[in-house]
C-alpha positions as a Markdown table, in Angstrom:
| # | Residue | x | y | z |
|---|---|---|---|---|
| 1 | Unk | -52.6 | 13.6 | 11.4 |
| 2 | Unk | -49.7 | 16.0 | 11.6 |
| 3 | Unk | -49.9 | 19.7 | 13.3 |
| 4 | Unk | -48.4 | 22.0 | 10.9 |
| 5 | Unk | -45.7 | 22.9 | 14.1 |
| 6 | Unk | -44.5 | 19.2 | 13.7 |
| 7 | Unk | -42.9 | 19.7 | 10.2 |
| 8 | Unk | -40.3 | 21.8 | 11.8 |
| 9 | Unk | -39.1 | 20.1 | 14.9 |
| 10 | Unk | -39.3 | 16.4 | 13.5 |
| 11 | Unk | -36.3 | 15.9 | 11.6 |
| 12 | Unk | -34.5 | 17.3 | 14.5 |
| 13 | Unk | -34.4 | 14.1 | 16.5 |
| 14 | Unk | -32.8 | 11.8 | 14.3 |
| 15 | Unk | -30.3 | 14.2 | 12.8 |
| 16 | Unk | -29.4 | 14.6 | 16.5 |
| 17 | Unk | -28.5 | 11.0 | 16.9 |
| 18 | Unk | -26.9 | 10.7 | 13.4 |
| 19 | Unk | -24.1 | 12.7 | 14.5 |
| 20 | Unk | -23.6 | 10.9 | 18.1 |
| 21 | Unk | -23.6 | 7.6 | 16.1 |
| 22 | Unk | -21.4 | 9.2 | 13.5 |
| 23 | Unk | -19.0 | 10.1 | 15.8 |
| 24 | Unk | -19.3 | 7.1 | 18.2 |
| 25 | Unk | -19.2 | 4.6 | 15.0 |
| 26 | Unk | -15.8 | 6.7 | 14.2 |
| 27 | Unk | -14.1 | 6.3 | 17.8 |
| 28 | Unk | -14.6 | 3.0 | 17.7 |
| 29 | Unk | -13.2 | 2.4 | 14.1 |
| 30 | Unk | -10.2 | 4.4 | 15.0 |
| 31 | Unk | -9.4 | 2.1 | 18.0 |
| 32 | Unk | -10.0 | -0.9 | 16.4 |
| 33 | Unk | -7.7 | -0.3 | 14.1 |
| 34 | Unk | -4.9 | 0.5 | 16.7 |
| 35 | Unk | -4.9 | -3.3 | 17.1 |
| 36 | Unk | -4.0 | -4.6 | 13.2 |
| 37 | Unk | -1.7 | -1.2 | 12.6 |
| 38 | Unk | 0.5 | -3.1 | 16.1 |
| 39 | Unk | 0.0 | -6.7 | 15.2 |
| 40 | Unk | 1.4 | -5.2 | 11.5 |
| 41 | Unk | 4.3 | -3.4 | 13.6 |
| 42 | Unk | 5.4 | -5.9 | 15.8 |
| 43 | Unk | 5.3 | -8.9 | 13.2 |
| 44 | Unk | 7.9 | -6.8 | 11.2 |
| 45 | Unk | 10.4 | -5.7 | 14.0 |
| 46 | Unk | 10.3 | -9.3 | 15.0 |
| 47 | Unk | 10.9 | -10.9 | 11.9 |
| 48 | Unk | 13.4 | -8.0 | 10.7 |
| 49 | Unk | 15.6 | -8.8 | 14.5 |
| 50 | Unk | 16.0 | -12.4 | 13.2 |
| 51 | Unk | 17.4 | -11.4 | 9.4 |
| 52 | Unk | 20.9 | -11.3 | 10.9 |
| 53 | Unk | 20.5 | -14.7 | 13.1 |
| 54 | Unk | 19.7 | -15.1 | 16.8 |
| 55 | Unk | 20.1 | -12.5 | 19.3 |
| 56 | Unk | 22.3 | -14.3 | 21.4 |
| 57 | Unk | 24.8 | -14.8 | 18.5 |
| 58 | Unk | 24.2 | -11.0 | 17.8 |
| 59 | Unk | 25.4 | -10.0 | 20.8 |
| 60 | Unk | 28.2 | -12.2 | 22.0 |
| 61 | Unk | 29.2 | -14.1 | 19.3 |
| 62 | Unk | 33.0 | -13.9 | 19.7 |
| 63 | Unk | 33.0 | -13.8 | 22.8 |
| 64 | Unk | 32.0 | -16.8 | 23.8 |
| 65 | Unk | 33.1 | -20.5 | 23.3 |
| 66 | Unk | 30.5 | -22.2 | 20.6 |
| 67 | Unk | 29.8 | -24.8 | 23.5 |
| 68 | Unk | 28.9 | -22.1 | 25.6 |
| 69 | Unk | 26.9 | -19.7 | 22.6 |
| 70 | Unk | 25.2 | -23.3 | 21.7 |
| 71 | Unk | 23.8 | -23.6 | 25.8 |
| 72 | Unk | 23.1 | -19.8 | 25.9 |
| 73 | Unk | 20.9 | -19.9 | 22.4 |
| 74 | Unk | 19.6 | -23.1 | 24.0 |
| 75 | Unk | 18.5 | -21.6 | 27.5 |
| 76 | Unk | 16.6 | -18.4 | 25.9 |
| 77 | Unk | 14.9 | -21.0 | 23.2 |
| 78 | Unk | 16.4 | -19.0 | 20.3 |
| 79 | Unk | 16.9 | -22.4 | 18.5 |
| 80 | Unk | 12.9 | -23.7 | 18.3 |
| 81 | Unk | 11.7 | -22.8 | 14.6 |
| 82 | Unk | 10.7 | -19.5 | 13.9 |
| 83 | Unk | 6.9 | -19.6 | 14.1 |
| 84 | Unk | 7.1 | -21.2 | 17.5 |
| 85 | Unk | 9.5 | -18.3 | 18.7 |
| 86 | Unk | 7.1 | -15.6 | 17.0 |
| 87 | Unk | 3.4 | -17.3 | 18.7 |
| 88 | Unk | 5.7 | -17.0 | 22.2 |
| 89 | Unk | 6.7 | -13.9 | 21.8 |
| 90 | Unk | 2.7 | -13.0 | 21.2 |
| 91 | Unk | 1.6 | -14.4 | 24.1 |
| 92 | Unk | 4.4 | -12.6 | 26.5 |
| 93 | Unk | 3.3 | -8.9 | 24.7 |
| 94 | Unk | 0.0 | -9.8 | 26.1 |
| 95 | Unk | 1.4 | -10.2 | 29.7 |
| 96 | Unk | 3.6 | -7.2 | 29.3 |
| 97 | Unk | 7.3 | -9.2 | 29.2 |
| 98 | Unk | 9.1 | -7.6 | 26.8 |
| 99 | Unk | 12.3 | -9.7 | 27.7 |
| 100 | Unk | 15.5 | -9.3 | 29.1 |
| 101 | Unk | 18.0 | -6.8 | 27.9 |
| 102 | Unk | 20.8 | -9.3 | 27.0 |
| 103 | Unk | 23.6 | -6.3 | 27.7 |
| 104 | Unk | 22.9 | -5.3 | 31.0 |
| 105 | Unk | 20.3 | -8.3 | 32.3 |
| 106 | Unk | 17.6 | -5.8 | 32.8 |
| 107 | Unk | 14.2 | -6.2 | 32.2 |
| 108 | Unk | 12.9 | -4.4 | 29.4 |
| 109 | Unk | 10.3 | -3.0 | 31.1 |
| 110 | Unk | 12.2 | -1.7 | 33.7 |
| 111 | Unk | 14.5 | 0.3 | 30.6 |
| 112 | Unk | 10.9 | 1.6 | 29.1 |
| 113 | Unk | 9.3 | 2.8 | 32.7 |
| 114 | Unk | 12.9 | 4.9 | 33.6 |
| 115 | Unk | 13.9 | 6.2 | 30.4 |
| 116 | Unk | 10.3 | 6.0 | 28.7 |
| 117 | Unk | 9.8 | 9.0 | 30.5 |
| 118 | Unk | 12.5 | 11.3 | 29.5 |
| 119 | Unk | 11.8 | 10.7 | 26.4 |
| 120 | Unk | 7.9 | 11.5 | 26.6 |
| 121 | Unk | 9.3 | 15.1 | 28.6 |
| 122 | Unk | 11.6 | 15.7 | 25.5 |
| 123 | Unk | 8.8 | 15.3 | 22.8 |
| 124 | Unk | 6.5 | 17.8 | 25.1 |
| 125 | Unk | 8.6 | 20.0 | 25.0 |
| 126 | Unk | 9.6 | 19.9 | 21.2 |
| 127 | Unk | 5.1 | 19.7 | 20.2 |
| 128 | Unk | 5.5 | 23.2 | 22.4 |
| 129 | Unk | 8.6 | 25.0 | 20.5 |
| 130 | Unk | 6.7 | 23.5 | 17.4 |
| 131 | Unk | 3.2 | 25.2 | 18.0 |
| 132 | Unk | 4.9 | 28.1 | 19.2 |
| 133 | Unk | 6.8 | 28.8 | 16.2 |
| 134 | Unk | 4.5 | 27.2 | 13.8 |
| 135 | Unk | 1.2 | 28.3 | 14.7 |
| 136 | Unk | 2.0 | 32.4 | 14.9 |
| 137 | Unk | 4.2 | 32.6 | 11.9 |
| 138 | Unk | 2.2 | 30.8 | 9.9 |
| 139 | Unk | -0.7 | 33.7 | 10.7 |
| 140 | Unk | 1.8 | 35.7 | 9.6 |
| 141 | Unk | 3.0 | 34.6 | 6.8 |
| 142 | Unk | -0.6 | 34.6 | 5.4 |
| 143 | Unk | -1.3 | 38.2 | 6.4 |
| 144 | Unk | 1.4 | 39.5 | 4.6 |
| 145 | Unk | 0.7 | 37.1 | 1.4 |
| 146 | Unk | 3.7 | 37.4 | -1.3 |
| 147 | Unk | 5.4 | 40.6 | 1.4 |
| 148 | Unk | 8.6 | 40.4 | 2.6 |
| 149 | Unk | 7.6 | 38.7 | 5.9 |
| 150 | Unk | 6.1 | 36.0 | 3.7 |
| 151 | Unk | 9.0 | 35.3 | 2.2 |
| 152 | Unk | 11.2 | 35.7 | 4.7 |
| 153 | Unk | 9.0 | 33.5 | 7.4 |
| 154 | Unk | 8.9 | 30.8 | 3.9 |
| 155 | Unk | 12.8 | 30.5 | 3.5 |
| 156 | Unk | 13.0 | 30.2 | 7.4 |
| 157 | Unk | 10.2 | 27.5 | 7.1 |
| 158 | Unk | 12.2 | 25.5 | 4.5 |
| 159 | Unk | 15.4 | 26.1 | 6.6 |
| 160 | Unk | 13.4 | 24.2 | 9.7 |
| 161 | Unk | 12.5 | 21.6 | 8.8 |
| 162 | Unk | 15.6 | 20.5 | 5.7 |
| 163 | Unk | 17.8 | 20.7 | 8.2 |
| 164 | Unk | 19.0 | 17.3 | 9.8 |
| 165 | Unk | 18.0 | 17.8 | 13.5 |
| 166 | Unk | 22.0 | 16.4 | 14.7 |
| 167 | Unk | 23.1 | 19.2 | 12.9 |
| 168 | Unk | 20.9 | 21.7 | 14.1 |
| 169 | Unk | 21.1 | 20.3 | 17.8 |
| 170 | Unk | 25.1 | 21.0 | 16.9 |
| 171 | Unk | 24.6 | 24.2 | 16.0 |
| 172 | Unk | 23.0 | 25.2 | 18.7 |
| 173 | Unk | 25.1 | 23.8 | 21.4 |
| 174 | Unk | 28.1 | 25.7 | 19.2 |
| 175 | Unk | 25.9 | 29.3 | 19.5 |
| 176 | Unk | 24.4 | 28.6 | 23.0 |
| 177 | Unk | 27.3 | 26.7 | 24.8 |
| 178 | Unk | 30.2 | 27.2 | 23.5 |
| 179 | Unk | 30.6 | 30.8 | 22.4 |
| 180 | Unk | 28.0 | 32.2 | 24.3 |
| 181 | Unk | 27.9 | 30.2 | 27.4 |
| 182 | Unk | 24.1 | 30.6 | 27.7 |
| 183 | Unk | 22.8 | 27.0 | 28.3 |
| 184 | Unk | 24.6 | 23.4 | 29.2 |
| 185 | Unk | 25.5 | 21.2 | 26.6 |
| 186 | Unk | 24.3 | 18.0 | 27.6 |
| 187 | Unk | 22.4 | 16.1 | 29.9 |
| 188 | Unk | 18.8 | 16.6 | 31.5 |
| 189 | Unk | 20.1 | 18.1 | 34.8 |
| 190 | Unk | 23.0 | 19.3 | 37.6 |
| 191 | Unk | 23.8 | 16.1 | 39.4 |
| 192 | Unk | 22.9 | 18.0 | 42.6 |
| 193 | Unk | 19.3 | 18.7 | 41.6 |
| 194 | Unk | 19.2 | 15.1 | 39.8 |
| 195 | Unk | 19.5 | 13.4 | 43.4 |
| 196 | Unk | 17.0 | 16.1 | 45.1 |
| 197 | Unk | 14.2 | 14.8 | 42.7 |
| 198 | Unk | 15.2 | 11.1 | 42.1 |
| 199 | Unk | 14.9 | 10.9 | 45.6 |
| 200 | Unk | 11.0 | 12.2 | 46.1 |
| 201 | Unk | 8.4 | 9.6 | 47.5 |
| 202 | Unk | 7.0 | 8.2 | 44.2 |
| 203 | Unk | 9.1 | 10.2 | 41.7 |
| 204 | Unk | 7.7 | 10.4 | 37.9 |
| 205 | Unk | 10.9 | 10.3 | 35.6 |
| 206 | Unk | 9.8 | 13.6 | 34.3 |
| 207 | Unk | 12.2 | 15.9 | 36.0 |
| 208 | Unk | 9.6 | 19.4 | 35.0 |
| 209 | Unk | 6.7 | 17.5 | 37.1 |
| 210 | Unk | 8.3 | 16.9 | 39.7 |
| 211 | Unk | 10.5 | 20.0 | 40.2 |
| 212 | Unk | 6.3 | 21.3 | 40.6 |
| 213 | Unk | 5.7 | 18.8 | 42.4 |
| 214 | Unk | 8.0 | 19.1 | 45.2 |
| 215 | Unk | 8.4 | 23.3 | 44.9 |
| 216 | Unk | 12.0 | 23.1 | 43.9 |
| 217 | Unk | 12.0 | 26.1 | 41.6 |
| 218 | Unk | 15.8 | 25.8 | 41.2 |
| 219 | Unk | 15.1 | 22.2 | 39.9 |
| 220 | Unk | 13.0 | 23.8 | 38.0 |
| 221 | Unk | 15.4 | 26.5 | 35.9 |
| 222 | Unk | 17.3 | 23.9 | 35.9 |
| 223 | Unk | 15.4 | 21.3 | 33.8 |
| 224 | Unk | 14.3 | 24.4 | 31.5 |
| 225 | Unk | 17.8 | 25.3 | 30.6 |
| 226 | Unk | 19.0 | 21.4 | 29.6 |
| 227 | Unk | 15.6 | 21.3 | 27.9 |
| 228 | Unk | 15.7 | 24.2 | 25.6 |
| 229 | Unk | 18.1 | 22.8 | 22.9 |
| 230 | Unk | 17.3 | 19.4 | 22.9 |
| 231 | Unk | 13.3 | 20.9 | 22.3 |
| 232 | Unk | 14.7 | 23.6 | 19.9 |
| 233 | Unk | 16.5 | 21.3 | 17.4 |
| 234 | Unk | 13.9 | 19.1 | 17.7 |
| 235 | Unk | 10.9 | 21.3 | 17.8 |
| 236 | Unk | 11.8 | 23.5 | 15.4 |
| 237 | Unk | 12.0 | 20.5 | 12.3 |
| 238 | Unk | 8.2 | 20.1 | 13.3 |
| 239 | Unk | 7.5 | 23.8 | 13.8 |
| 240 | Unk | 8.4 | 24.5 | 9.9 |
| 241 | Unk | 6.0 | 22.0 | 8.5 |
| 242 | Unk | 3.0 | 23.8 | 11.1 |
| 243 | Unk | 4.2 | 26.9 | 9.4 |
| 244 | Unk | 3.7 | 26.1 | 6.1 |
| 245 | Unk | 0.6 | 24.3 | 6.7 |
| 246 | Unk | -1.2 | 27.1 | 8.7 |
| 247 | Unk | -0.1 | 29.6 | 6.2 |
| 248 | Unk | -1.7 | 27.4 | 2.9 |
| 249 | Unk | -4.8 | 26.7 | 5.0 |
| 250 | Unk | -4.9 | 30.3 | 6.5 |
| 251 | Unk | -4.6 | 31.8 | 2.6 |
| 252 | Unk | -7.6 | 29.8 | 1.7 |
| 253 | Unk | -9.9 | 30.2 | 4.5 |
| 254 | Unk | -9.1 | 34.4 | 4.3 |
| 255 | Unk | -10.8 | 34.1 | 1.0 |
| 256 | Unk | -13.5 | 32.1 | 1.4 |
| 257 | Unk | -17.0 | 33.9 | 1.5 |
| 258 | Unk | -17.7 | 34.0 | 5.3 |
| 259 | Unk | -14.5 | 35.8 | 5.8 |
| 260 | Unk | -15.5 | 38.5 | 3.2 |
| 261 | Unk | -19.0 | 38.6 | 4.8 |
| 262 | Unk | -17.4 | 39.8 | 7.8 |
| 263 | Unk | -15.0 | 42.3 | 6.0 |
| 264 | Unk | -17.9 | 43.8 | 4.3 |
| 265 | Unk | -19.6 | 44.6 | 8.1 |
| 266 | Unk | -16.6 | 45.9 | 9.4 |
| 267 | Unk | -15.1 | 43.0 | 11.7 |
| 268 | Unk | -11.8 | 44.0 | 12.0 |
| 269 | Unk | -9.0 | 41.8 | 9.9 |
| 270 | Unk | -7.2 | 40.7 | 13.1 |
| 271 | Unk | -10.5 | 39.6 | 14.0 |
| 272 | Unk | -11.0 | 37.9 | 11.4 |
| 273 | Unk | -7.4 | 36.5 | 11.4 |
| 274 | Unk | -7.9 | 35.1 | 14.7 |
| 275 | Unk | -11.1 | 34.0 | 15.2 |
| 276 | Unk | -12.6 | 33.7 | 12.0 |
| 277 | Unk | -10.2 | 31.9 | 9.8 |
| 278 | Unk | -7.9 | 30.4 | 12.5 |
| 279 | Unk | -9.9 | 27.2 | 13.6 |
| 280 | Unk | -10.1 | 25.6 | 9.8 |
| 281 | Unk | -7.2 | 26.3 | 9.3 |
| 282 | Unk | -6.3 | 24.1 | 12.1 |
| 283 | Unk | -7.6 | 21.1 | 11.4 |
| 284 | Unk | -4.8 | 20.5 | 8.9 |
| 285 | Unk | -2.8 | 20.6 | 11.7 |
| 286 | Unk | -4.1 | 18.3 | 14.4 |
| 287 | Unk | -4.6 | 16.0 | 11.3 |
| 288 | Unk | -1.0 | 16.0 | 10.7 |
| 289 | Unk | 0.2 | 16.4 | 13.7 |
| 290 | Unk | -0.2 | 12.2 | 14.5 |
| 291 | Unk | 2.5 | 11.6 | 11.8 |
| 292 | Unk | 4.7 | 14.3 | 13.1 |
| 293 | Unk | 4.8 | 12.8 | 16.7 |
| 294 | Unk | 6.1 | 9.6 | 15.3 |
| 295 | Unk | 8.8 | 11.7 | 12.9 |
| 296 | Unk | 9.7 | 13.2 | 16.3 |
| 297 | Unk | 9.8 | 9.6 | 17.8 |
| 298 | Unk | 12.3 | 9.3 | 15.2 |
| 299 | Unk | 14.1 | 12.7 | 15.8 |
| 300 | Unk | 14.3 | 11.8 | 19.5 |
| 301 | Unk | 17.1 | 9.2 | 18.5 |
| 302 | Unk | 19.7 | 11.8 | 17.0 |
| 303 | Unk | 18.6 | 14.5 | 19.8 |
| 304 | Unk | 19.4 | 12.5 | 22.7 |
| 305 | Unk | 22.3 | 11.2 | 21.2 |
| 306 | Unk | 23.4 | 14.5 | 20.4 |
| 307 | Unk | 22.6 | 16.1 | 23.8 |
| 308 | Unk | 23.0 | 13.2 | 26.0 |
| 309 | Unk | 19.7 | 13.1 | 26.8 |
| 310 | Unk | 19.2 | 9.8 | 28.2 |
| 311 | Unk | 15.8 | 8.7 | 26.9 |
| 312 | Unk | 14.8 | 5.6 | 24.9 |
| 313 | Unk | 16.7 | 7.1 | 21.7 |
| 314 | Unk | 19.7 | 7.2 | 23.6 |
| 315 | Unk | 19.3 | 3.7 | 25.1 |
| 316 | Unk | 18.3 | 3.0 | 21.7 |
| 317 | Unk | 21.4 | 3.9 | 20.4 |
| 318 | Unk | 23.8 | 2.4 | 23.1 |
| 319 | Unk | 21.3 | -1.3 | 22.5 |
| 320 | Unk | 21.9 | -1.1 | 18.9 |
| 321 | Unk | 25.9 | -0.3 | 19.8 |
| 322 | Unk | 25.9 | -3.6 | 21.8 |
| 323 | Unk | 23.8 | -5.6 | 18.8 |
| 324 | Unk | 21.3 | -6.5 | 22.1 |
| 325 | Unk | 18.1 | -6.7 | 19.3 |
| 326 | Unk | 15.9 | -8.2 | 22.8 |
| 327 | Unk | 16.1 | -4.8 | 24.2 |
| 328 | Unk | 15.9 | -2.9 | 20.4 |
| 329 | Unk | 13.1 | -5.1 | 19.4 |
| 330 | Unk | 11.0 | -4.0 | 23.1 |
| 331 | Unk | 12.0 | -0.5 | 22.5 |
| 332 | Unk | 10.8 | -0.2 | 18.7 |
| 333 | Unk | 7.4 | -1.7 | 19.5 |
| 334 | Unk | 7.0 | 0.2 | 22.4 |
| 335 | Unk | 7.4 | 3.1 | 20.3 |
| 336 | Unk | 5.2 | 1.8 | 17.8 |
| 337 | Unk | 2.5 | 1.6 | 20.3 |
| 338 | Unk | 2.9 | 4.8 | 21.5 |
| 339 | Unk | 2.1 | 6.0 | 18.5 |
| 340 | Unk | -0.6 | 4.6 | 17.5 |
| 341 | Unk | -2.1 | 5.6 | 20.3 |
| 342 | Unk | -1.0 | 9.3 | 19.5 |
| 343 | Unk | -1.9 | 9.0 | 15.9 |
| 344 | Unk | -5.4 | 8.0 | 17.7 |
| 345 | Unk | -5.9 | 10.8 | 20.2 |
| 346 | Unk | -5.3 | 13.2 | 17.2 |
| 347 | Unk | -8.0 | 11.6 | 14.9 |
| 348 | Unk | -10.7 | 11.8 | 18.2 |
| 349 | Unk | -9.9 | 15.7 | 18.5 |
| 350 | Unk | -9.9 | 16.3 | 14.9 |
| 351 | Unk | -13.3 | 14.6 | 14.5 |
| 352 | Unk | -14.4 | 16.7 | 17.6 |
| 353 | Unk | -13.4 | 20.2 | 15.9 |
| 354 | Unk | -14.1 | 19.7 | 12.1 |
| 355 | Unk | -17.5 | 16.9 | 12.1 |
| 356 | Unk | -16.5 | 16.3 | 8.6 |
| 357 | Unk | -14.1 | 13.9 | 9.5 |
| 358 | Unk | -16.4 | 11.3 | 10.7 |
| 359 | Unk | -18.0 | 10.5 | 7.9 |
């Protein structure tokens, strides 16, 4: 027989491990699926690099003898049927040989591990100028609903993120560098302070870790000032989508009833705008916020090869220059993988603010 005290605390239990399964069962979804979403990926890059022919014949047909294109294609297997060259090219992605560059005779792993990691600081630092400008604007802009500010803060928002970031990251360097002398035009550092960290015991490739690393606060300034327009033209394409979206969300959530339950006992409105209504109105965010790495993935391309910033979209560009699709091909599915492993960290944070998601 059940005590009348039982009725209350026995549903607790199993509601209890629901949600741990709920949210468990979702993890494990999310990175299963990681693994058909870069099977998917990789098929396509693989199959789109052979539309024009071989890679060897991309690369230096015309400048070698047919006898000696013929022995090259032979040597790198390129002439085996196309399913035979695909299950190979499997089976090396599982050991982690991505190939050799055929331009420089470089390992493509050795291009992702030394400029994989500019590219990584680049993106940082762009998801900062993004949340930076997106996040507190977009407050804004929902305060002061159909005001001035909102439209001001809208127009500014639809400026963002329609411009084409090569234009933008011209712009700037026209404003900042040229006419105002404020910042350098290209490049990720001074040559003097490039050598002082390259040369650190066990050096990162990410110049801002390991100016703090080693203490070298002129390193430091350094890296900052070739960062900030590289991050602003890139940032700021992502920065007016977050505004938008924080200001929609932000509008809603200010009307919804627990928000006038708090008006009406006397919580103050900044309160209310920052506590109250600001976490649901970010979940929109860190939902999006997966798709918006990879546009910036995309972004980096233009950005580095507007600013010289010698990351995988600048080796990118200099590979497809040279028509060397072995070192394009390891570069696209590397960023592939990247992020789908992004768009997967997003979705476990997402699910960890708003439990909705799960389910």
């Amino acid at each position: 027989m059940a005590l009348p005290g039982d009725e209350g605390t026995a549903p607790s239990a199993p509601t209890r491990k629901r949600g741990l399964g709920g949210l468990g069962r979702y993890i494990l979804i999310r990175f299963l699926l990681i693994i058909p979403t870069v099977f998917i990926l990789v098929t396509m890059v693989f199959f789109l690099m052979r539309v024009t022919g071989d890679p060897i014949t991309a690369a230096m047909g015309g400048r070698l003898t047919p006898a000696q294109l013929a022995e090259r294609i032979a040597a790198a297997g390129y002439d085996r049927p196309l399913p035979v060259q695909y299950v190979e090219y499997l089976g090396q992605l599982l050991t982690g040989n991505f190939g050799t560059t055929l331009s420089d005779n470089r390992p493509v792993t050795e291009v992702l591990a030394t400029y994989g990691a500019a590219t990584l600081e680049l993106v940082f630092f762009a998801v900062i100028v993004a949340l930076v400008v997106g996040i507190p604007l977009g407050m804004v802009a929902a305060k002061f609903r159909d005001r001035w500010p909102d439209a001001f803060l809208r127009i500014a928002a639809i400026l963002f993120y329609a411009t084409p970031v090569f234009f933008a990251g011209l712009l700037l360097k026209l404003v900042f560098s040229v006419w105002l002398d404020w910042l350098p035009t290209n490049g990720r550092l001074t040559i003097s302070n490039q050598l002082a960290l390259d040369g650190l015991q066990a050096p990162t490739g990410i110049y801002f870790l390991d100016a703090l690393r080693s203490g070298n606060m002129a390193a430091l300034g350094d890296v900052l000032e070739h960062a900030a327009l590289p991050a602003l033209a890139l940032g700021l394409l992502t920065g007016g989508v977050f505004l938008r979206l924080v200001r929609t969300n932000m509008i809603g959530t200010l009307g919804r009833e627990f928000v006038e339950a708090g008006r009406s006992r006397g919580v103050s409105e900044y309160r209310l705008t920052t506590r109250h209504a600001f976490r649901p109105a970010l979940i929109p965010i860190i939902t999006v916020m997966g798709m918006q790495i990879a546009m910036m993935m995309g972004g980096a391309v233009l950005t580095e090869t507007t600013f010289e910033w010698k990351g995988l979209g600048f080796q990118l560009a200099e590979y497809l220059a040279a028509r060397d699709f072995v070192a394009v091909q390891g570069i696209v599915v590397m960023l592939a993988v990247i992020v789908a492993v992004t768009n997967f960290l997003v979705d476990i944070v997402a699910a960890l603010i708003d439990p909705r998601v799960r389910y």
